[in-house]
N, C-alpha and C positions, 0 to 999 in steps of 0.2 A: 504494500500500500504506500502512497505518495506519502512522503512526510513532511512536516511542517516545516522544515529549512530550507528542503528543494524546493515548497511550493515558493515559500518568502523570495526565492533566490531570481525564480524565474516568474516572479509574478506575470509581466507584461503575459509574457506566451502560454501563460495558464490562462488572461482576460483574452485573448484572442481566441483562444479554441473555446471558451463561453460564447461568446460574440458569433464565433462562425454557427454555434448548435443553434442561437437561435437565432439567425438567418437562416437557417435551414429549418426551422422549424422542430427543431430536434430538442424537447424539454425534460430537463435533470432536476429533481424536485427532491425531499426527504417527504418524508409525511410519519406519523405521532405511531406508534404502536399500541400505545394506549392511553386514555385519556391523564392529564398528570405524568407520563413517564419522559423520563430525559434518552431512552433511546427509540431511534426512527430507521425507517429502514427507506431507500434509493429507490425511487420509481421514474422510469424513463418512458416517453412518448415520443414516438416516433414511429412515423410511416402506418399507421394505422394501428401501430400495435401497443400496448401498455405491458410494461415487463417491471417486477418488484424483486428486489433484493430478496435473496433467501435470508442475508445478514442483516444482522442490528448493528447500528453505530450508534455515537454516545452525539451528543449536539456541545454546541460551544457554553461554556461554564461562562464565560465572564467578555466583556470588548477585548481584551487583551491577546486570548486566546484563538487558535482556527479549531475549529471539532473535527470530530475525525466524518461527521458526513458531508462539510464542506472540502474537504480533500479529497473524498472519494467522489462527491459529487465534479468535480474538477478534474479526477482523473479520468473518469466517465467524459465527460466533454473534451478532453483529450484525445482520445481514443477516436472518438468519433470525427476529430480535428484532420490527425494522421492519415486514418482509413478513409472515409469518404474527400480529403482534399487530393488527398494517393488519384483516388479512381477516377475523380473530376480532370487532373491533369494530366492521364492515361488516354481519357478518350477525344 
């Protein structure tokens, strides 16, 4: 999993592959697991499909902090960054 120093390190190109998912219409969301709990699990939209983390992640404790489902959510929009600008540039 991405970690909070890498992300720090390369913010910009972590806001960029945000940027490109939703221009692309590609949404990285957490959402609550249960009402009152500080862990959420990763749901992605895209292309007609809704897919949810099998995983829990913990949410950010304080301003200071990244949570670990804004990293994951980041790493996810990464991914998506790589692989669909790959294909776009391929054809």
């Amino acid at each position: 999993m991405l970690t909070e120093s890498e992300y720090k390190k390369n913010l910009e190109l972590y806001l960029k592959a945000h940027l490109f998912c939703c221009r692309n219409d590609i949404r990285v969301s957490s959402e609550c697991v249960a009402y009152g709990s500080s862990l959420v699990r990763i749901v992605v939209q895209y292309a007609g499909k809704i897919i949810y983390s099998s995983r829990t992640y913990t949410q950010q404790k304080d301003i200071y902090s990244t949570g670990e489902d804004t990293l994951k959510r980041y790493e996810v929009c990464m991914y998506f960054y790589k692989f669909l600008s790959n294909s776009q540039n391929n054809n």
